[in-house]
C-alpha positions in Angstrom: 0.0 0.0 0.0 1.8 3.6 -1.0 0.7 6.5 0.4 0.8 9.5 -0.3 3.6 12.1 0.8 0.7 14.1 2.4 -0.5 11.2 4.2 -1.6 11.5 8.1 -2.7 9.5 10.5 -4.9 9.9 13.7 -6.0 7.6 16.5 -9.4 7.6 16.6 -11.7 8.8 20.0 -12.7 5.0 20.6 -8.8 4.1 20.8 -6.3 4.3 24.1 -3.0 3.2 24.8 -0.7 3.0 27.7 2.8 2.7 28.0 4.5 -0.1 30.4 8.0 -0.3 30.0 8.4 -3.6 27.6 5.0 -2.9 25.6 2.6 -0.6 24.9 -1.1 -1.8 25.2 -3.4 -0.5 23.0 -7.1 -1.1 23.4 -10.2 -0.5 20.6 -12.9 0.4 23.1 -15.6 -0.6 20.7 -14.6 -4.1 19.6 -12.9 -4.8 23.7 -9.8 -6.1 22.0 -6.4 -5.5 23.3 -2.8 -5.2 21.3 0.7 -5.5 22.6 3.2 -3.7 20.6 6.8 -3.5 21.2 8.9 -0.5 21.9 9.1 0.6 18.8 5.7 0.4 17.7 4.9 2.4 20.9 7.8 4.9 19.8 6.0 5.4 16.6 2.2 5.4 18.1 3.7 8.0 20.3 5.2 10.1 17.6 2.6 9.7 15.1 0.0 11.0 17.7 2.3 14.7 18.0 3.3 14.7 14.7 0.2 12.8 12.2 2.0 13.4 8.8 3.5 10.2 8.4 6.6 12.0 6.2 7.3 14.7 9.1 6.3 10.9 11.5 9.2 9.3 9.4 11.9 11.9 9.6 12.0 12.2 13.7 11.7 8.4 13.9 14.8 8.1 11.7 16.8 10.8 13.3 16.1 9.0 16.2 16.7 5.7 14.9 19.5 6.2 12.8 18.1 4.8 9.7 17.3 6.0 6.5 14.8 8.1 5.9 13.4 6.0 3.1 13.3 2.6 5.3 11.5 4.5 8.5 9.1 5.7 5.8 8.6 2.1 4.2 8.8 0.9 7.8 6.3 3.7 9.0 3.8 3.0 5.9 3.6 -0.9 6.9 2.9 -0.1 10.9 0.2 2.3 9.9 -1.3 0.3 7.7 -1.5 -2.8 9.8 -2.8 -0.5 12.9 -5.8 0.6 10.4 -6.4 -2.6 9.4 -7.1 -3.4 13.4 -9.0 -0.2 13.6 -6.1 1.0 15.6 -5.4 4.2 13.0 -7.1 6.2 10.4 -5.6 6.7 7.9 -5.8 10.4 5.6 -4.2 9.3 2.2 -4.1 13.1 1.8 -4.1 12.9 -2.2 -5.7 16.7 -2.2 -2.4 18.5 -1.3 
């Protein structure tokens, strides 16, 4: 799935997560399901909710990371994606601007 450079993503009302200090548990209020991710899918829930354009997202996550920019976005791209598909994320494809 590509998405576009304007691309953003949002966690919806219905959503919460919590930080422990291995995992991050996020929890879809409506469907009563919980999700474990690791630390750096907590890193990038944690960024993406400050900072919702995934290509501003993907340039703090790989200064922090050390990688390059093009993998954190591929990288980025493929959590957000799977985190919509468990009605984690929404995603705005922003194709308007």
């Amino acid at each position: 799935m590509a998405l576009s450079p304007h691309a953003s993503a949002r966690i919806p009302p219905d959503v919460v997560y919590r930080d422990f200090m291995h995992e991050t548990v996020v929890l879809n209020l409506q469907t009563g399901k919980y999700h474990g991710l690791n630390p750096t899918g907590g890193r990038m829930l944690r960024v993406l909710e400050k900072t919702p354009r995934l290509r501003d997202a993907a340039r703090i996550l790989s200064e922090d990371y050390g990688q390059p920019l093009e993998q954190m976005e591929q990288d980025l791209h493929a959590f957000c994606a799977e985190l919509e598909r468990r009605g984690l994320l929404v995603i705005d494809a922003g194709d308007d601007g």
